[in-house]
TIZARO-13263 format. One line per 4 residues: number of its first residue (from 0); their letters; for each residue z, y, x of C-alpha. Coordinates in steps of 0.2 Angstrom, whole numbers. Each point is the difference from the previous one (the first is absolute). Layout:
BEGIN
NUM = a = Z:Y:X | ...;
END
This chain:
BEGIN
0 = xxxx = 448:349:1468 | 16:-10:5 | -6:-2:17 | -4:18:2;
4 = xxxx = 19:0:-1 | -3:11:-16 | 18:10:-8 | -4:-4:-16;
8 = xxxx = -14:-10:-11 | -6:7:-16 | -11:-16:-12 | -7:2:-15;
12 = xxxx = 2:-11:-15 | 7:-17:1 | -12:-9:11 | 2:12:15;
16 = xxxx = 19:1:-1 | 0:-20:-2 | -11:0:17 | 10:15:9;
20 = xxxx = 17:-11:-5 | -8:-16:7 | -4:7:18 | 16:10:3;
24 = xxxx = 17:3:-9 | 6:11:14 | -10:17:-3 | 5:10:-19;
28 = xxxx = -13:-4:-11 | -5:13:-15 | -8:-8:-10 | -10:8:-17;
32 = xxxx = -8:-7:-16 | -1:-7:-17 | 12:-14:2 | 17:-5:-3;
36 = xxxx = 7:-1:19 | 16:-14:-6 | -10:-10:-11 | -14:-1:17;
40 = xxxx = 14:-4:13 | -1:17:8 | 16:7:-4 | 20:-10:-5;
44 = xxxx = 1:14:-13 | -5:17:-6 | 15:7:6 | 2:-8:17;
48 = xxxx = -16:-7:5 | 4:-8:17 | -8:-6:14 | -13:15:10;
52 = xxxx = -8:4:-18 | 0:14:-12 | -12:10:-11 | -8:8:-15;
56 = xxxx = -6:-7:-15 | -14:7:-10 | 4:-8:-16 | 17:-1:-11;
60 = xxxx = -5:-17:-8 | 14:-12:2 | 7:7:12 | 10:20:-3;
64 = xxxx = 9:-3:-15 | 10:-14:12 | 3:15:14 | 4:11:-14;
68 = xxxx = 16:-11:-6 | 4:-4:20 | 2:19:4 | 11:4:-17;
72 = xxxx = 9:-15:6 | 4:8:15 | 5:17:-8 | 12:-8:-13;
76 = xxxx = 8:-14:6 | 1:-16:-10 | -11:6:-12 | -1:-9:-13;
80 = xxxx = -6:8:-15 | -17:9:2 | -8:14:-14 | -18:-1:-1;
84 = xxxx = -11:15:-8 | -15:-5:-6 | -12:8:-11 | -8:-5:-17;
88 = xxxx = -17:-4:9 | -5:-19:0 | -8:4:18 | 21:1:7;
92 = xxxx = 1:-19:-7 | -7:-6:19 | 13:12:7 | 14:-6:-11;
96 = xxxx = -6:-19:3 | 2:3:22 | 17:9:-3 | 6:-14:-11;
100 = xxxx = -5:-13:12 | 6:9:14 | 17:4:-10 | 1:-20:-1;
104 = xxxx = -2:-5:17 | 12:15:7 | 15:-6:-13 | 0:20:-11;
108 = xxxx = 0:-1:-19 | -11:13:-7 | 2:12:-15 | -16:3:-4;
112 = xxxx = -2:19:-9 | -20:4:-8 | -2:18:-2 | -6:2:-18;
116 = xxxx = -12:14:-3 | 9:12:12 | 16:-3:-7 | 10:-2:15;
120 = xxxx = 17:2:-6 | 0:-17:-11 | -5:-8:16 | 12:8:11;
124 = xxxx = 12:-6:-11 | -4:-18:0 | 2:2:18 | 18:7:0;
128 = xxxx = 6:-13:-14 | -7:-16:11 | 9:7:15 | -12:3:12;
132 = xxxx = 4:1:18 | -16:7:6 | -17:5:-7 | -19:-5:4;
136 = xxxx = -12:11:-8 | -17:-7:-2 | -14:8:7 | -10:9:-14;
140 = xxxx = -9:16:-1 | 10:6:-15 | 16:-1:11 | -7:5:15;
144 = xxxx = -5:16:-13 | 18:0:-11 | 10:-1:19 | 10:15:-3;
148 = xxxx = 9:-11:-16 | 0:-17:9 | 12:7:12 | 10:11:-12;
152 = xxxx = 3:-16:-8 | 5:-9:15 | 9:13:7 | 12:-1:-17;
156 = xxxx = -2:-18:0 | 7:1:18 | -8:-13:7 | -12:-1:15;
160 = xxxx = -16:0:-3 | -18:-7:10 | -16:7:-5 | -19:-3:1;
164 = xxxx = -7:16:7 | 7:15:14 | -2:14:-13 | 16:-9:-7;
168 = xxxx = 8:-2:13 | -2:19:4 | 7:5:-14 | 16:-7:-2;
172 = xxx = -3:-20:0 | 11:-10:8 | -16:-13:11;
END
């Protein structure tokens, strides 16, 4: 492929971008799969990966809530206090555990809101009294569901907010 003088190379998973990188770091790579491209080698950052490579990922472990905080980081410099909805689901603890981690290494303090039996105005509330610069709401079905509230909310709260899914997006959500 690299000396049919391809324009672009496409690999999937780690192994063929590992080999497409080894035999030519002049032709854009895409590269697609199940891994975390920084913590392979592929990419500087999810932000700015570098060198010829670039790509999709399949999988948010690890890896989105980071890109999440790095795009909010952009729209609201010098964030530094971040809101994050969750819900009252012990399946959002993984979720929660990424964005804590994540919050860590990028230097944001989080204010961490849990939406009690669809009372949203308690949580919101939390949100406005720790000072939030910015919102990340967790990817749940019951948000995605309840969007219409979420951004009411964050609309009032004045904040900018990032989402998990399109449909939120669509309808008044920030990203």
């Amino acid at each position: 492929l690299v000396e049919a003088d391809s324009d672009v190379l496409i690999a999937v998973g780690a192994a063929a971008t590992r080999a497409v990188r080894d035999v030519s770091r002049a032709i854009p790579t895409v590269m697609f799969g199940n891994f975390d491209p920084v913590a392979a080698g592929f990419a500087a950052s999810l932000a700015r990966p570098g060198d010829n490579i670039t790509g999709i990922m399949i999988s948010s472990e690890g890896t989105l809530a980071a890109k999440k905080i790095e795009l909010l980081q952009e729209a609201v410099l010098g964030l530094r206090r971040l809101g994050v909805l969750t819900p009252d689901n012990p399946n959002a603890a993984h979720q929660l555990d990424e964005v804590r981690t994540a919050a860590s290494t990028l230097g944001v303090t989080l204010v961490v809101a849990e939406v009690r039996r669809g009372a949203y105005d308690p949580a919101f509330a939390a949100l406005a009294a720790g000072g939030v610069e910015a919102l990340l709401v967790a990817a749940d079905q019951l948000f995605l569901r309840e969007r219409m509230t979420i951004i009411s909310h964050a609309l009032q709260l004045r904040v900018p907010a990032i989402y998990e899914w399109p449909d939120q997006v669509r309808d008044g959500g920030f990203m």
